[in-house]
C-alpha positions, 0 to 999 in steps of 0.5 A: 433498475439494478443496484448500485455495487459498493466499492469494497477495495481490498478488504473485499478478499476476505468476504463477510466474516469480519466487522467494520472498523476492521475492514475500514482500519485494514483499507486505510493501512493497505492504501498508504502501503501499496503508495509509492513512497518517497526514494531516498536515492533520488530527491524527486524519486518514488519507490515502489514496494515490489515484496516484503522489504524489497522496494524499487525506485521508479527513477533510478531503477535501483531495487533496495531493502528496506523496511518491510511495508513503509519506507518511513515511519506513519506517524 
């Protein structure tokens, strides 16, 4: 019977060479990145990181600068 793969997410991309706590620390920061955040043009909206600073809200179609990897701060 064949093994059950691991779903490595996307630490995978580097390989082996690094522990843990790092991957885990790195998919949990590249999960809540990659989310859509909250617009601030629009109540309800959502916006969607398209690059570094560059977000788009999904309701307006607005594309706007903001904050490099979250539009507001994790605490």
């Amino acid at each position: 019977m064949a093994a059950k793969k691991k779903k490595i997410k996307a630490m995978g991309k580097f390989g082996v060479g690094y522990g843990r706590n790092v991957r885990s620390r790195y998919n949990t920061i590249e999960a809540s990145q990659r989310k859509t955040q909250p617009s601030p043009f629009h109540p309800t909206g959502r916006a969607k990181r398209l690059a570094a600073g560059i977000w788009k809200c999904l309701k307006t179609g607005r594309i706007f600068a903001g904050h490099a990897y979250y539009l507001k701060e994790n605490k």
